[in-house]
C-alpha positions as CSV (number, residue, x, y, z in Angstrom):
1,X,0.0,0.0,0.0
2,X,1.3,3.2,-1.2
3,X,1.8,6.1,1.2
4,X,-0.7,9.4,0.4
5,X,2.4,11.4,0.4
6,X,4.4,9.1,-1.8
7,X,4.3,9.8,-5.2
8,X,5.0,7.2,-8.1
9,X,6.7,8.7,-10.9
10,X,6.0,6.5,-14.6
11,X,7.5,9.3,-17.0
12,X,10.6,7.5,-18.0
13,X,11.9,10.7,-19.1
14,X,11.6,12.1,-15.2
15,X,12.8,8.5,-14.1
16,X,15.8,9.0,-15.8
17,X,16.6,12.1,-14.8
18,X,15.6,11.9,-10.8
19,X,18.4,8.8,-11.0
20,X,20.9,10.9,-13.5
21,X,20.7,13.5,-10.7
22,X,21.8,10.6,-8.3
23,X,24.2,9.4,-10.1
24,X,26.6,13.2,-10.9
25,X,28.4,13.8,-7.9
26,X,30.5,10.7,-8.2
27,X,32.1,12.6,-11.3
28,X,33.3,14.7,-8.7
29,X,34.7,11.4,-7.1
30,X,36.7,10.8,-9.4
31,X,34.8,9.2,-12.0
32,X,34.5,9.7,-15.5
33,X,31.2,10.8,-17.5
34,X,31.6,8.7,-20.6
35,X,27.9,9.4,-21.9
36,X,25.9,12.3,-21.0
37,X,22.8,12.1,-23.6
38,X,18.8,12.5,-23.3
39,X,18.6,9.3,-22.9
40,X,22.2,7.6,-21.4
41,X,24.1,8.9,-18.4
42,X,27.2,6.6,-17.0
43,X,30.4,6.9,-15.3
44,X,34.0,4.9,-15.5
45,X,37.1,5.1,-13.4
46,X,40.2,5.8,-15.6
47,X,42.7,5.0,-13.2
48,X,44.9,2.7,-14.5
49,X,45.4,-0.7,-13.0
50,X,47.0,-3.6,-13.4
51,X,45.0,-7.3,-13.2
52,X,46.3,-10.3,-14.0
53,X,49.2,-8.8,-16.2
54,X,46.8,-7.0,-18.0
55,X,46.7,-3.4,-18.1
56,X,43.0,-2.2,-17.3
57,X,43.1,2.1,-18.5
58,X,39.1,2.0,-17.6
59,X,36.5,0.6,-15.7
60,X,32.9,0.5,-16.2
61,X,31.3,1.7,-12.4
62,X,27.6,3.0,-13.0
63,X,24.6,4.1,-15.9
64,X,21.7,5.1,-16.2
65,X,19.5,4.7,-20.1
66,X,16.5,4.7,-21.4
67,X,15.4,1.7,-23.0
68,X,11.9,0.9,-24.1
69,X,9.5,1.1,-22.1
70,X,12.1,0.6,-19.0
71,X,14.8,2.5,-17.5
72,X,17.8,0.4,-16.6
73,X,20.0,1.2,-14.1
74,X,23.6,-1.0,-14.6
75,X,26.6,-1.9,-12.5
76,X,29.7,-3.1,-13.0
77,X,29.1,-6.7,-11.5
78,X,32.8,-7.9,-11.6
79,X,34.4,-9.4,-9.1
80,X,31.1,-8.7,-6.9
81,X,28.3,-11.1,-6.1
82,X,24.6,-10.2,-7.3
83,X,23.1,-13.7,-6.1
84,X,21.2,-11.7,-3.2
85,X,20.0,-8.3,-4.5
86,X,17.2,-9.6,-7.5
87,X,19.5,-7.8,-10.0
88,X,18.6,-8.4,-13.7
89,X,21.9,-9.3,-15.7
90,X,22.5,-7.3,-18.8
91,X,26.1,-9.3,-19.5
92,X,30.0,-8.3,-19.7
93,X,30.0,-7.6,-15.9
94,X,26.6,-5.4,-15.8
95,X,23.7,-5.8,-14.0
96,X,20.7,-3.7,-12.2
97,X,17.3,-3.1,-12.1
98,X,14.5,-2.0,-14.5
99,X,12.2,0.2,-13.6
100,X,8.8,1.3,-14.9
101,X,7.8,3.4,-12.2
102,X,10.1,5.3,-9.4
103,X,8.8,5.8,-6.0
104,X,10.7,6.8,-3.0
105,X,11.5,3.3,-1.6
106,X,12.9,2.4,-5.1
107,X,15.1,5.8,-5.7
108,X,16.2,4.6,-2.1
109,X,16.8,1.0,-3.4
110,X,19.0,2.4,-6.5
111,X,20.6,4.7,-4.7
112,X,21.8,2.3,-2.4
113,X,22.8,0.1,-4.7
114,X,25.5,2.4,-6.3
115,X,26.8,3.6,-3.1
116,X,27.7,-0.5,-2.2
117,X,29.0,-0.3,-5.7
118,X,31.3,2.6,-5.3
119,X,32.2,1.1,-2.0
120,X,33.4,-1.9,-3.7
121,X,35.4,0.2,-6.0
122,X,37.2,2.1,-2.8
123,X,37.8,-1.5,-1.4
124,X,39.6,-2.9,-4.8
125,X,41.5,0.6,-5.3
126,X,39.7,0.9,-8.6
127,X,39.4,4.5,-8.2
């Protein structure tokens, strides 16, 4: 049961850009802005690492598009276990959530979601 004061946004236009919002002051943390279109926002780190022997220059961390009738929020997923968090898998590392409709509690659930992912970057020194 929804709240009377909570309001459901469906706009995916205004879904998009309440999580875009979200999602720009880690490109004052160091991250990169790699798209920043109507319809695709997302971040990398560029520090360069090395993994394995292999030289790594970039790093996919967080984005936010427009796709459909869904917007999808993605994560980088490597080296990080989704198993528990109902996470739809988009491949090559990503994964995140679809969403149709934005209330509070789900802004709150995206929301938290990058800040355990930027987290996880902090821990592996990716950025």
């Amino acid at each position: 049961m929804l709240k009377s004061n909570t309001i459901m946004k469906t706009d995916l236009v205004e879904i998009f850009q309440t999580i875009r919002a979200g999602l720009q002051p880690y490109a004052t943390r160091g991250y990169t802005v790699h798209e920043n279109s109507e319809n695709g926002y997302d971040l990398y780190s560029e520090k360069n690492i090395e993994l394995n022997g292999q030289k790594i220059t970039e790093r996919f961390f967080a984005g936010v598009y427009i796709n459909g009738d869904a917007v999808e929020v993605k994560i980088n997923t490597e080296e990080f276990s989704t198993d528990n968090h109902n996470l739809t898998d988009f491949g090559h590392n990503k994964a995140g959530l679809k969403i149709s409709a934005l209330d509070d509690a789900k802004l709150k659930e995206v929301e938290t979601l990058i800040e355990i992912i930027g987290t996880n970057f902090k821990e592996k020194e990716w950025i």
